[in-house]
C-alpha positions in Angstrom: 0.0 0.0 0.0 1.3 3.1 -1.1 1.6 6.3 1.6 1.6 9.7 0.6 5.0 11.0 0.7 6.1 13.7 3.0 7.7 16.0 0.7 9.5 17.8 3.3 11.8 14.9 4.1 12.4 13.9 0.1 16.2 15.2 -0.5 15.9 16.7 -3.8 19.0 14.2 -4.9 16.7 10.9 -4.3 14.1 12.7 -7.0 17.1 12.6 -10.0 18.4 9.3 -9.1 15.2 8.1 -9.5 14.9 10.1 -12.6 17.9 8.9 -13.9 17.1 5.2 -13.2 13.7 5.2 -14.9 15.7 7.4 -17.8 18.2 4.4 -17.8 16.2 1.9 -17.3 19.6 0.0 -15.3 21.0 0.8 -11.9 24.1 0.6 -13.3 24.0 2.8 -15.9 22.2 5.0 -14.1 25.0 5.1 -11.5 27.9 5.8 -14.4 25.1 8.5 -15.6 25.4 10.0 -12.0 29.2 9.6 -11.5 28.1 7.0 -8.6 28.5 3.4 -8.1 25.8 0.8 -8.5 25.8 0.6 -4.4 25.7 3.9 -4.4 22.3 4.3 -6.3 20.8 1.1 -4.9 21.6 2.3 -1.3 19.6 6.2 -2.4 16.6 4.0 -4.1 15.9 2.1 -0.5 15.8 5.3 1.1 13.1 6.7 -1.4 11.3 3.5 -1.5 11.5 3.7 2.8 10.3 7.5 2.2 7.7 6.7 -0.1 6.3 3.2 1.2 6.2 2.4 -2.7 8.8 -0.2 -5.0 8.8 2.1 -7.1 10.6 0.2 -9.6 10.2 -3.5 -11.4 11.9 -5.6 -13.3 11.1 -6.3 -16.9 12.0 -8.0 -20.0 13.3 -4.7 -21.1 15.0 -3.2 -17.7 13.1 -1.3 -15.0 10.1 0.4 -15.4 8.3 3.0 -12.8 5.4 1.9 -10.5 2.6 4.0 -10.9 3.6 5.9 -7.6 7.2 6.7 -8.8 5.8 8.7 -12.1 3.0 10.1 -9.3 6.3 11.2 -7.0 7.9 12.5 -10.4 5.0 14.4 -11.3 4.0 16.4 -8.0 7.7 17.1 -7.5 7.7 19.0 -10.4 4.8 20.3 -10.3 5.0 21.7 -6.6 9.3 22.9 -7.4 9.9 26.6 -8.5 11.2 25.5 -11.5 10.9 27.7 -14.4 10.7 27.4 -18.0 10.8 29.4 -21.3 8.5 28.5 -24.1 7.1 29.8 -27.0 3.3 31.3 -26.6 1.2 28.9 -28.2 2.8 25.9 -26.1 1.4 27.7 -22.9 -1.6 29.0 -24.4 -2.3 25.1 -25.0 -1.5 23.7 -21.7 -1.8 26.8 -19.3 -5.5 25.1 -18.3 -4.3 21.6 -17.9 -1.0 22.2 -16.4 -0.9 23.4 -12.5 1.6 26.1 -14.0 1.6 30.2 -13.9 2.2 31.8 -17.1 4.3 35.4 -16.8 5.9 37.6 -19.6 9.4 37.8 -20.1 11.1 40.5 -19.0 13.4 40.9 -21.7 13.3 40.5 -25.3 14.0 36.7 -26.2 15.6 35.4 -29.6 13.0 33.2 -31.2 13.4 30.1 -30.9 14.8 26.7 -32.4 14.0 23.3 -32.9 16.2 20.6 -34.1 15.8 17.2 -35.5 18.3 15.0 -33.9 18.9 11.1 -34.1 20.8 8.1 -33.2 22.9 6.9 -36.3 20.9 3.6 -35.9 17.8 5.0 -36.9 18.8 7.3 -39.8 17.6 4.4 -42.0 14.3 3.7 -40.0 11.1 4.2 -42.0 9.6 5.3 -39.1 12.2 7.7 -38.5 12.2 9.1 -42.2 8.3 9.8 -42.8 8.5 11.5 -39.2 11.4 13.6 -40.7 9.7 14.1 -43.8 6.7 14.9 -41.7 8.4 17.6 -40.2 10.0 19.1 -42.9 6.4 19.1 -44.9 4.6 21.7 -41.8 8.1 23.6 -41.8 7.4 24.4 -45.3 3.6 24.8 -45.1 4.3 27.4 -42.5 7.1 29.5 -44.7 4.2 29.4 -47.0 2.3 31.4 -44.9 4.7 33.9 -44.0 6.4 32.6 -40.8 9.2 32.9 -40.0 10.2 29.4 -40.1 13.5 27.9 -42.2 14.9 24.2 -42.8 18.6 23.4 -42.0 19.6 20.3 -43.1 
């Protein structure tokens, strides 16, 4: 049975080894990730899984996945951090209802912005990976079409 974690006692470092494991998918990695040893990272987990009252993580075919209350943890310890972001307009204008988030303008003027397509070398082949590019590309020129200010660099 899972508690509700006291937030107050979570060291901020227990929330991006857990991160990192679920990112990894391997203790292991995770630890050379974090400049840590295996021990290390195992010994953190315990104490977030003691915090938490949750496993938080499972074994499967494919590595570790997150329990249900780890991504819950995740989630409300982003959601409750100061964190801040920059994004463009229509990205907040989308999610500023759905997203426990305060939306305030800049200060200062801010260059636009850029997005990059960026892949492993083992998918530069992938079909997948090529009709998403392609997909891309297509809206990127739609939009110049309409006047934006939009450009493709290959």
């Amino acid at each position: 049975m899972t508690q509700q974690p006291d937030l107050a006692n979570i060291d901020l470092h227990l929330v991006r080894v857990l991160h990192t494991v679920i990112s990894e998918r391997s203790v292991s990695r995770a630890a050379l990730r974090l400049g840590s040893t295996q021990p290390q990272v195992s010994a953190q987990l315990k104490r977030l899984r003691g915090l938490t009252g949750d496993a938080l993580l499972v074994r499967s075919g494919t590595g570790l996945v997150p329990t249900d209350a780890a991504l819950d943890l995740l989630t409300m310890m982003v959601a409750r951090s100061h964190l801040v972001l920059t994004t463009g307009r229509l990205f907040c204008q989308r999610h500023i209802h759905t997203l426990p988030v305060r939306v305030v303008r800049c200060p200062v003027a801010c260059p636009p912005l850029a997005y990059y397509q960026l892949w492993h070398e083992r998918n530069h082949h992938s079909p997948a990976q090529r009709w998403l590019r392609e997909q891309v590309r297509e809206v990127t020129r739609e939009l110049q079409a309409l006047g934006g200010a939009t450009r493709i660099v290959s």
